[in-house]
Residue frames as qw, qx, qy, qz and C-alpha x, y, z in Angstrom:
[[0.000, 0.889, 0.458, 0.000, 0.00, 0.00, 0.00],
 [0.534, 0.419, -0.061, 0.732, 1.20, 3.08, -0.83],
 [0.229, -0.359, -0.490, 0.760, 2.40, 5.67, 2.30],
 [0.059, 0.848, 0.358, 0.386, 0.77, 8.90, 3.01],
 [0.316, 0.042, -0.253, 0.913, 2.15, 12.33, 4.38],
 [0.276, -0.798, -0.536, 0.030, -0.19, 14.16, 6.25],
 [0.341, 0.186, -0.204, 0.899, 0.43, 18.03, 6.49],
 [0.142, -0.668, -0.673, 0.284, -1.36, 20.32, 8.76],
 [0.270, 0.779, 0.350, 0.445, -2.33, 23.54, 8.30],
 [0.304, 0.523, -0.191, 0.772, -1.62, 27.02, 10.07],
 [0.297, -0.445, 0.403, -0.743, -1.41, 27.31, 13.80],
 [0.906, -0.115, -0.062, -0.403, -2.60, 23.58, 14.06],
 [0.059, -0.639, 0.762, -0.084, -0.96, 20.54, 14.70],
 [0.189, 0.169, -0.953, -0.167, -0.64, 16.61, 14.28],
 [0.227, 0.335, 0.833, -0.378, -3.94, 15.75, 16.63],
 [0.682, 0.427, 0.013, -0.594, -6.51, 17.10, 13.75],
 [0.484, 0.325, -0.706, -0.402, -5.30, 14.04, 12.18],
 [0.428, -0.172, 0.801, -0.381, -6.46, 11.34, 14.79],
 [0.846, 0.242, 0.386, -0.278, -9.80, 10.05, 13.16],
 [0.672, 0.617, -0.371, -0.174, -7.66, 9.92, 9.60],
 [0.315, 0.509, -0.799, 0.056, -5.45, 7.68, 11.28],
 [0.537, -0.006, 0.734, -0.417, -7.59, 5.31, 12.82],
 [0.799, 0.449, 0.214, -0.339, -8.97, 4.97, 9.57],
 [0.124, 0.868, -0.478, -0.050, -5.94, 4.63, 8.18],
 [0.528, -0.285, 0.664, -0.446, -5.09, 2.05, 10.60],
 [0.703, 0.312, 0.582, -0.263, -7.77, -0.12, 10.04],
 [0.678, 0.688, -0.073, -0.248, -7.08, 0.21, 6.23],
 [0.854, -0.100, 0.245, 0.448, -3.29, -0.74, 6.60],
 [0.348, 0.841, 0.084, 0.405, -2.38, 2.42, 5.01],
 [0.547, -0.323, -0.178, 0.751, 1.29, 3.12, 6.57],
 [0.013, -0.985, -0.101, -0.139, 1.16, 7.37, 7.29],
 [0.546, -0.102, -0.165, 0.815, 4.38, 9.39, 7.99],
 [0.231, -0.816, -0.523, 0.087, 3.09, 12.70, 9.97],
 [0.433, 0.408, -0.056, 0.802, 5.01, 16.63, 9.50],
 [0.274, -0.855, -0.385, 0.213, 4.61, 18.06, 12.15],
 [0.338, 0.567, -0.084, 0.746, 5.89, 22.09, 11.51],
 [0.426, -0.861, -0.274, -0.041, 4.93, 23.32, 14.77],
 [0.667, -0.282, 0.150, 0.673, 8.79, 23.92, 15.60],
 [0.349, 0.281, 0.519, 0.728, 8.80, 26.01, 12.37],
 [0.048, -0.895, -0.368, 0.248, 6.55, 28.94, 13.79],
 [0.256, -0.790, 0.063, 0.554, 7.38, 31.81, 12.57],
 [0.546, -0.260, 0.603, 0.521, 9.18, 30.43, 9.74],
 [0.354, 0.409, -0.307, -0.783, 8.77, 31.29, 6.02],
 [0.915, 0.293, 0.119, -0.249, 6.42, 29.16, 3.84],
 [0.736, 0.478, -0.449, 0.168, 9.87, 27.98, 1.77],
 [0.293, -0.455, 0.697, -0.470, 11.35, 27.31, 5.06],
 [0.617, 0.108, 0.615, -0.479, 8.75, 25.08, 6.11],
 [0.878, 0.346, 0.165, -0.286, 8.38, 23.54, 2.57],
 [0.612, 0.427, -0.660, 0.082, 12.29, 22.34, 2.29],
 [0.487, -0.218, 0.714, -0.454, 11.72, 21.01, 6.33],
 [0.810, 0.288, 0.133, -0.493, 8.89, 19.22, 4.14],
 [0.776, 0.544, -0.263, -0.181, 11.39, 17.54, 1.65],
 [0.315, 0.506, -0.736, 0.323, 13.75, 16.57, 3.95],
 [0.555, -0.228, 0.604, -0.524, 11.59, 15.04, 6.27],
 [0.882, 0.319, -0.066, -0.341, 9.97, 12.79, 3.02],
 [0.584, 0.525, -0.607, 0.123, 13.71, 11.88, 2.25],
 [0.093, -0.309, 0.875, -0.361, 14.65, 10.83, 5.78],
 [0.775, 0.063, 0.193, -0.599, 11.51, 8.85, 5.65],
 [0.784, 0.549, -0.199, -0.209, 12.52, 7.16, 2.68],
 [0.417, 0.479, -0.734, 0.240, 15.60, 6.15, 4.23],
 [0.551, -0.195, 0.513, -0.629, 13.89, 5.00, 7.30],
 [0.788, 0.069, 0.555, -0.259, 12.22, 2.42, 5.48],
 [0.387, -0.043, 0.818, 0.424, 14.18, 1.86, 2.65],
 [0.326, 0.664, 0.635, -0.222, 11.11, 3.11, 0.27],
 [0.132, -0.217, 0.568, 0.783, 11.69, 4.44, -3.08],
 [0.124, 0.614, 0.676, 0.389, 8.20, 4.40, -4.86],
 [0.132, -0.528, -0.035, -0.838, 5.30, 7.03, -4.95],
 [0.063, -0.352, -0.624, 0.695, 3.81, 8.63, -1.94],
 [0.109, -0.739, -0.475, -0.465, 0.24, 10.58, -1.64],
 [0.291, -0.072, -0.446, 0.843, 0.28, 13.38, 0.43],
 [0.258, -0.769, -0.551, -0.196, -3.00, 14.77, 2.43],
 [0.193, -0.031, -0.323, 0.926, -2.83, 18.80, 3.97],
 [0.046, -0.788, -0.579, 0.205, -5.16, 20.75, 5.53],
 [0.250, -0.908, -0.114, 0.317, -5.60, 24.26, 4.80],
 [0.197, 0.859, -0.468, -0.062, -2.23, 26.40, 4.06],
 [0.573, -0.401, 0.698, 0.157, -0.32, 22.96, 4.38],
 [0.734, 0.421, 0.504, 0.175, -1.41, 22.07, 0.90],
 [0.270, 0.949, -0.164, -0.012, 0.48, 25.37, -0.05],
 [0.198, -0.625, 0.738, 0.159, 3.78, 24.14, 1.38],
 [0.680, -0.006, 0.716, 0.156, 3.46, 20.70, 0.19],
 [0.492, 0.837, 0.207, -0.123, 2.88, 22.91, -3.35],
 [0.042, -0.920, 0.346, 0.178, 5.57, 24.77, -3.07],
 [0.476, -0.491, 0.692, 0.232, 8.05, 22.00, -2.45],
 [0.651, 0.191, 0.709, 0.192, 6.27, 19.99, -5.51],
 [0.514, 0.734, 0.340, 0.284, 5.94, 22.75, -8.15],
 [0.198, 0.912, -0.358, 0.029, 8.78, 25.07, -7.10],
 [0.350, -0.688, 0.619, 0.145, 11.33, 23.64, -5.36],
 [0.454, -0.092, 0.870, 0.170, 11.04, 20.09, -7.25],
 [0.598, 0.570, 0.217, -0.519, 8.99, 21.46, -10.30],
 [0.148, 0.862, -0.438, -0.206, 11.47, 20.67, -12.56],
 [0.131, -0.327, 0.931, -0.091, 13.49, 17.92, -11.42],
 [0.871, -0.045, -0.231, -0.431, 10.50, 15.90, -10.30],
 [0.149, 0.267, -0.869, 0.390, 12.54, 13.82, -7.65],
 [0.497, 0.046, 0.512, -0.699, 9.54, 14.12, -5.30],
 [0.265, -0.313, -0.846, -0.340, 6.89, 10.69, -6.62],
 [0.358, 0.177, 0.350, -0.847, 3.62, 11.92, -5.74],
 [0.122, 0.400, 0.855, 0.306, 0.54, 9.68, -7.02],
 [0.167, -0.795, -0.485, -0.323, -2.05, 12.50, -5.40],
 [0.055, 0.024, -0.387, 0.920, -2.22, 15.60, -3.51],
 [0.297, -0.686, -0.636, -0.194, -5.47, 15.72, -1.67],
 [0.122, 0.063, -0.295, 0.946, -6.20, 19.17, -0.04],
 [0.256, -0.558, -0.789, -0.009, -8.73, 20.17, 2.56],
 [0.066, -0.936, -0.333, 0.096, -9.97, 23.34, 2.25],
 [0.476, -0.363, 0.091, 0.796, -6.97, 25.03, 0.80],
 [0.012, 0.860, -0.072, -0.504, -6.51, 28.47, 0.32],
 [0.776, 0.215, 0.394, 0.443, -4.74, 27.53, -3.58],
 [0.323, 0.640, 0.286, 0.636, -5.34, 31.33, -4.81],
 [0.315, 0.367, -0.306, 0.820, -4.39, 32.83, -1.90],
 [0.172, -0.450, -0.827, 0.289, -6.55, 33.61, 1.21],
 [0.105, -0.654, -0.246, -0.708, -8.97, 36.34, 0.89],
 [0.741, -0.589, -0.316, -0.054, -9.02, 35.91, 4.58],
 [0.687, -0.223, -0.058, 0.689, -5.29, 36.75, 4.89],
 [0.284, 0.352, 0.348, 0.821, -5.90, 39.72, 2.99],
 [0.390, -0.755, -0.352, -0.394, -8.89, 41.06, 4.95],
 [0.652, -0.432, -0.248, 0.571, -6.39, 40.52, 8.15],
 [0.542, -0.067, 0.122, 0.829, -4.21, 43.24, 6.84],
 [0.061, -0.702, -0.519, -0.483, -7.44, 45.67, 5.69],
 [0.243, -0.015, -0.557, 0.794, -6.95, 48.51, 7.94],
 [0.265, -0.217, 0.369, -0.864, -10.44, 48.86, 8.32],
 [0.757, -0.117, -0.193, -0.613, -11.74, 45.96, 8.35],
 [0.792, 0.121, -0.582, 0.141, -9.12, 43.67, 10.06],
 [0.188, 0.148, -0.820, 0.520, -9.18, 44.35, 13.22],
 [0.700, 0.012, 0.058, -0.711, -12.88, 43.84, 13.53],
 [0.870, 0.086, -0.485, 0.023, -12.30, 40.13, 11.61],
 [0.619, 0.201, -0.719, 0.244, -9.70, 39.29, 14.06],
 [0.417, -0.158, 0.513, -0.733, -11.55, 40.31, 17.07],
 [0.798, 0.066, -0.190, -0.568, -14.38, 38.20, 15.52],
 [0.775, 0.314, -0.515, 0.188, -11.66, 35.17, 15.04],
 [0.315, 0.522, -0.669, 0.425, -9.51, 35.23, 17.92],
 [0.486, -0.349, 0.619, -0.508, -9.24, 32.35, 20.11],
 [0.864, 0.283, 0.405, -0.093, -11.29, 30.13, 17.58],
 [0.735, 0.504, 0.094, 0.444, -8.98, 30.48, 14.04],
 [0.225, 0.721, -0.408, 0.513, -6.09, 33.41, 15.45],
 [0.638, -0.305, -0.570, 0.419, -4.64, 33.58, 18.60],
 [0.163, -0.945, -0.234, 0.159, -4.83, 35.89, 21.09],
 [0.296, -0.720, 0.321, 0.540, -2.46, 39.24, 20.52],
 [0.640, 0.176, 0.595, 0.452, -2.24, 38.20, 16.77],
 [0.108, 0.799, -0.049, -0.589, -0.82, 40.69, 14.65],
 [0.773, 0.514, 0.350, 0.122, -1.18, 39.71, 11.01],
 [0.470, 0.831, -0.279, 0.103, 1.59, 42.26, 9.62],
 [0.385, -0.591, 0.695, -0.142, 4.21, 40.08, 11.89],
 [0.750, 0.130, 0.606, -0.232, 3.06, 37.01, 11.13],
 [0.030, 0.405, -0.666, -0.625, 5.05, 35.68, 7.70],
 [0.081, 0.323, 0.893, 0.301, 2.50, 32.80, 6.78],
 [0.103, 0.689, 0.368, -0.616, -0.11, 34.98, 7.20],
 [0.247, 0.716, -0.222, -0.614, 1.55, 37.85, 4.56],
 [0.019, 0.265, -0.838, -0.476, 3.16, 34.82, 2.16],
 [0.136, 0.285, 0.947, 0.066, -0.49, 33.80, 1.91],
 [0.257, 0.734, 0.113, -0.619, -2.15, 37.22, 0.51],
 [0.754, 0.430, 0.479, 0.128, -3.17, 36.41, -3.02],
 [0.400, 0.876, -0.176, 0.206, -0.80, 39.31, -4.24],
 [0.615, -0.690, 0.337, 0.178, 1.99, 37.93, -2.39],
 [0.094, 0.625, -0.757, -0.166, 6.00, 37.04, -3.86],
 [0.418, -0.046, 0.886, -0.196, 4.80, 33.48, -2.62],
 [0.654, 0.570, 0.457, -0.197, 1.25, 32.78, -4.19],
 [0.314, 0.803, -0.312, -0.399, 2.71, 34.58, -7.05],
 [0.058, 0.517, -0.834, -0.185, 5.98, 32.37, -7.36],
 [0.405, 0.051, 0.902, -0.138, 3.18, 29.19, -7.26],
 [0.641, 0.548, 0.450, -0.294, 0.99, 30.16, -10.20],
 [0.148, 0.708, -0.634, -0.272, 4.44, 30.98, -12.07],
 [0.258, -0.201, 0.943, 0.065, 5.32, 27.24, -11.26],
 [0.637, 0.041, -0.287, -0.714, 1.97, 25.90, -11.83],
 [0.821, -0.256, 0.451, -0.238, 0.49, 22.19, -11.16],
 [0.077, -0.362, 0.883, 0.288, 2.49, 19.24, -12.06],
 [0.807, 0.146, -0.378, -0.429, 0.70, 16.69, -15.14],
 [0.530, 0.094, -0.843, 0.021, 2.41, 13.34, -13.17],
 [0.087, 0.082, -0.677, 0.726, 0.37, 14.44, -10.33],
 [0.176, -0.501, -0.786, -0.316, -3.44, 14.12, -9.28],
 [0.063, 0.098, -0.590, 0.799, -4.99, 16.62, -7.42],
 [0.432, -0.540, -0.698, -0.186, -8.14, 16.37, -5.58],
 [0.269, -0.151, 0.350, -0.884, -9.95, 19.54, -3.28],
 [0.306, -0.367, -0.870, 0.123, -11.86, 18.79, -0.93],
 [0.095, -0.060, 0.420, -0.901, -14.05, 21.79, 0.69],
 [0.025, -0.581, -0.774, 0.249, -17.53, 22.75, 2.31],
 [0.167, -0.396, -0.295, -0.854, -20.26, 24.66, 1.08],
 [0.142, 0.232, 0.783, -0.560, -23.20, 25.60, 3.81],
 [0.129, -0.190, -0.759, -0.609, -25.20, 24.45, 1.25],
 [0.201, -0.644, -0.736, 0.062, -28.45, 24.55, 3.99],
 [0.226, 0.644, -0.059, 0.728, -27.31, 28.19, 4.67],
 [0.688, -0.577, -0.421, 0.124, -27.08, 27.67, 8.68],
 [0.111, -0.779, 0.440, -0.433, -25.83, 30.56, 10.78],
 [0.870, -0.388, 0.305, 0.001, -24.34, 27.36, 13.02],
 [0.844, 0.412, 0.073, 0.335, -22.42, 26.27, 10.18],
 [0.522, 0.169, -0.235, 0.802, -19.56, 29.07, 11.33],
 [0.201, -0.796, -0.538, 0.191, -21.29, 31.10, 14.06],
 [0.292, -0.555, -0.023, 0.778, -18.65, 34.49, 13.88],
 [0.047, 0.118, -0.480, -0.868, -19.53, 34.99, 10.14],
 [0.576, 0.183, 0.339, -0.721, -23.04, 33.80, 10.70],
 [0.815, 0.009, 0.579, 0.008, -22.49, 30.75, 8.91],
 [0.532, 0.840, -0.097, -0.047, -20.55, 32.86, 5.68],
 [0.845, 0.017, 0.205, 0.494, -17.77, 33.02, 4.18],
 [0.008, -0.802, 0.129, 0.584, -15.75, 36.30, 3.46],
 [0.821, 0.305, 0.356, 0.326, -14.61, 36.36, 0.00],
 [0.199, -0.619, 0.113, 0.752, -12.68, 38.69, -2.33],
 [0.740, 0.445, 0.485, -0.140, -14.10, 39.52, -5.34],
 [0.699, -0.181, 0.193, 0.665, -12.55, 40.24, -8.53],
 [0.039, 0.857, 0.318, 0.404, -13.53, 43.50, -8.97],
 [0.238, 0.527, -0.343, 0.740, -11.45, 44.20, -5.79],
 [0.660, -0.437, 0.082, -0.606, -14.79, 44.85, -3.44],
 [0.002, -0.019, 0.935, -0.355, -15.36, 42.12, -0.24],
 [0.759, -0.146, -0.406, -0.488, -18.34, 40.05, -0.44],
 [0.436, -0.122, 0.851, -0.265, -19.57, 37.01, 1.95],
 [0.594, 0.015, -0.661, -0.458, -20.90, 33.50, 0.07],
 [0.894, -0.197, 0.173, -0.363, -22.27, 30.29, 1.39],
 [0.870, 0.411, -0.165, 0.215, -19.70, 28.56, -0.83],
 [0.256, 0.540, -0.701, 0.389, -16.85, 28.13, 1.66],
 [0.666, -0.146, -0.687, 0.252, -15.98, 26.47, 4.72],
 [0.367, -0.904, -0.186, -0.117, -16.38, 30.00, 6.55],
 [0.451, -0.762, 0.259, 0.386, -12.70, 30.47, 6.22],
 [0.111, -0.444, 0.629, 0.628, -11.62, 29.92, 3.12],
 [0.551, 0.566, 0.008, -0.614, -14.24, 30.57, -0.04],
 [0.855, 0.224, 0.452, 0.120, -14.18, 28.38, -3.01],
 [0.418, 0.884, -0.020, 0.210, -12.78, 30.92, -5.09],
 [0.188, -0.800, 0.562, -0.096, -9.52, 30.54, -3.10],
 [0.697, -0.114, 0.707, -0.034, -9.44, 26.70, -3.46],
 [0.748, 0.564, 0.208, -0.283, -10.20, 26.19, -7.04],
 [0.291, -0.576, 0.567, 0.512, -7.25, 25.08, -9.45],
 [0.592, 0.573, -0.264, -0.502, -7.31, 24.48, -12.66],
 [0.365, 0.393, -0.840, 0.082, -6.38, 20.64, -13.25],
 [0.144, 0.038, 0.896, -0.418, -8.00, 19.38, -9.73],
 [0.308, -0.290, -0.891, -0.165, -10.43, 17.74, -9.23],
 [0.314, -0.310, 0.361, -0.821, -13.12, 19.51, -6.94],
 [0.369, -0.433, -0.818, 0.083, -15.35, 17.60, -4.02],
 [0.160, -0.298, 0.297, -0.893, -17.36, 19.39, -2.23],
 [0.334, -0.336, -0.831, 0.291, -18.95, 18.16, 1.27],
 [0.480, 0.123, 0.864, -0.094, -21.41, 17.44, 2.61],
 [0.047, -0.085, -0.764, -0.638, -22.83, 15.21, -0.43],
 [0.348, -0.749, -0.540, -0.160, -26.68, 15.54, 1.84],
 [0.082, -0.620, 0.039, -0.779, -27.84, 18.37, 3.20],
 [0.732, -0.627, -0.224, -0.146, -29.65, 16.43, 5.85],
 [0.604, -0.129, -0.277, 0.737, -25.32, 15.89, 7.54],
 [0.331, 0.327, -0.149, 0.872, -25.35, 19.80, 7.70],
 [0.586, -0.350, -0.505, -0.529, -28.26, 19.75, 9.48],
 [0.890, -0.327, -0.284, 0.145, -27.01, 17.07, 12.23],
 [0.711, -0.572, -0.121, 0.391, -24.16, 18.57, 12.70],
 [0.731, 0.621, 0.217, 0.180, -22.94, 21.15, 11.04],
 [0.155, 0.940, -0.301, -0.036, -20.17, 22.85, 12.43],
 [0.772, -0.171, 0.513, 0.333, -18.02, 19.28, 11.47],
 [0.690, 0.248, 0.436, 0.522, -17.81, 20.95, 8.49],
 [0.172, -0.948, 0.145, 0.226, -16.42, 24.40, 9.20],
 [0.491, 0.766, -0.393, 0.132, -12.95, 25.03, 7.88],
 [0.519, -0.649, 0.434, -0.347, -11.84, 24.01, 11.50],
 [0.643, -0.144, 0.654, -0.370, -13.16, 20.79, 11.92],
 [0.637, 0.556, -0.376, -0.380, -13.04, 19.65, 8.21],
 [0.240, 0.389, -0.887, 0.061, -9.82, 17.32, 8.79],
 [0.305, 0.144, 0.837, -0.431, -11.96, 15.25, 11.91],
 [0.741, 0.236, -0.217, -0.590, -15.45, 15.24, 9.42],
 [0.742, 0.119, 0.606, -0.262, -16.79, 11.86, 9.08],
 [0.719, 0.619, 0.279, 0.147, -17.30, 12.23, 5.51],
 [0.171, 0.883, -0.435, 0.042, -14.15, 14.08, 4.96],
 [0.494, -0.392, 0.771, -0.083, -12.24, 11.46, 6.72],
 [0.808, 0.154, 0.568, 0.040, -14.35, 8.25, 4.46],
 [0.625, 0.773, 0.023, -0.105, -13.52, 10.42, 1.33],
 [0.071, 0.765, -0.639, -0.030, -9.60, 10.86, 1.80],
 [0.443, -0.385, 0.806, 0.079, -9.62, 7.08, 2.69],
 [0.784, 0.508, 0.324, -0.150, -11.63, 6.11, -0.46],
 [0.301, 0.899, -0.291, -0.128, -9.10, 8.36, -2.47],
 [0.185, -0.522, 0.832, -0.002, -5.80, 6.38, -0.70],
 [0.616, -0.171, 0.768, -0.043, -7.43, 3.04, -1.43],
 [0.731, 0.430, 0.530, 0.011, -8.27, 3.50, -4.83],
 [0.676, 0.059, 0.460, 0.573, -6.12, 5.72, -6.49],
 [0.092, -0.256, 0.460, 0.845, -5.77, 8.14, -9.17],
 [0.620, 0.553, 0.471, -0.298, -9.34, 8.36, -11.34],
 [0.105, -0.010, 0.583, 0.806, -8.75, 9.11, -15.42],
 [0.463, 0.204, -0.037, -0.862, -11.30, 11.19, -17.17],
 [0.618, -0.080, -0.551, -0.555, -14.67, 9.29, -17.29],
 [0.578, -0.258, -0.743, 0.217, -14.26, 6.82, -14.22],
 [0.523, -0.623, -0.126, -0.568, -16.52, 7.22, -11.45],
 [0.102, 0.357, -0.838, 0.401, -14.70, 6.43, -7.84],
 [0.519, -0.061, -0.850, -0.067, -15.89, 3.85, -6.43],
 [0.332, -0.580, 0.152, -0.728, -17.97, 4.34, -3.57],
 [0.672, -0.001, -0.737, 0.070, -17.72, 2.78, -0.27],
 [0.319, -0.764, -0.184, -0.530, -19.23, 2.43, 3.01],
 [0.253, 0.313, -0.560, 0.724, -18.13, 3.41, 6.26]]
């Protein structure tokens, strides 16, 4: 079976992966975990050669020379970008069968960008802080933050590179398709967006932190959870931007993906229950 890498996202850390590795587990599906927490502070290219050198000592660990899939939440599917379409865009050292990303920010965060809005970011991060900032959090300090503004050197230097053809990708996000002010209580159950006119807007079509229009890539594949309204319903802030990685159905989809593979155009994935 082939491994998986598991990256987390900003300000988060290795326990939003538990249920995925129980399922895992039970699947036989060997995982090798990055944890960046150490790496606060650090720059996104920082924190995405940590990324390539952690895959390689892996690889020598177990002797393991095929492809890997790699699953990120969030702004971790940016670094695990980076390393595969800048640093290794080229070369192509890095085997990768899939990149599966959950809820990522791909076109930059309109959410990072609103931070930095001098009148309207410190209103958001009052709104935010405690649940998706910490306290005292001062977005112009704060490098992943600025290298994730959709007019950044960063985002920039990743749509230069672009996505790699020996690679699959597959987004995963959440729409609050039932339109529930539960579904993210601080934004009343929206999503900020940026539109491209310039102007700020709120949709339904996000995860209430990061909009579809920041996720979208040309090449991926898009999923979008939950597949019944009646889940958002039951429970619905499992499928916030937060709480995405720990979803039920977020969780049976990434292991459907790892046990079956790569789709080609026309084939329907196989569906299976949990």
């Amino acid at each position: 079976m082939i491994p998986v890498i598991l990256v987390h996202g900003w300000k988060s850390h290795p326990g939003i992966w538990k249920r995925l590795t129980e399922r895992l587990d039970d699947s036989r599906i060997s995982y090798w975990i990055f944890d960046y927490t150490v790496l606060d502070g650090s720059a996104m290219e920082e924190i995405a050669k940590n990324l390539g050198e952690f895959i390689a000592a892996k690889r020598k660990e177990y002797e393991y020379t095929g492809s890997v899939d790699i699953v990120c939440h969030s702004i971790g599917s940016c670094i695990a970008r980076y390393l595969l379409e800048v640093n290794d865009g080229h070369a192509r050292h890095e085997q990768v069968r899939q990149l599966i990303a959950i809820g990522p920010p791909n076109n930059g965060s309109a959410l990072a960008e609103l931070f930095c809005d001098p009148v309207f970011g410190p209103v958001i991060t009052g709104r935010l802080c405690g649940t998706f900032v910490p306290r005292n959090f001062d977005p112009a300090a704060d490098v992943i933050v600025q290298a994730c503004r959709p007019d950044s050197v960063t985002m920039a230097t990743l749509r230069k590179a672009g996505i790699r053809s020996d690679i699959q990708y597959r987004l995963v996000c959440a729409e609050n398709i039932t339109q529930s002010p539960s579904f993210f209580p601080c934004f009343e159950g929206k999503t900020w967006e940026l539109r491209p006119d310039g102007s700020w807007g709120m949709t339904y079509a996000g995860d209430g932190i990061v909009p579809h229009s920041d996720s979208v890539l040309p090449g991926a594949i898009l999923d979008i959870v939950p597949a019944d309204p009646a889940m958002l319903e039951k429970d619905p802030i499992m499928y916030c931007h937060i709480r995405l990685p720990q979803c039920q159905e977020v969780v049976n989809r990434v292991v459907n993906y790892l046990l079956h593979g790569p789709v080609t155009t026309g084939d329907k994935m196989p569906e299976i229950g949990f």
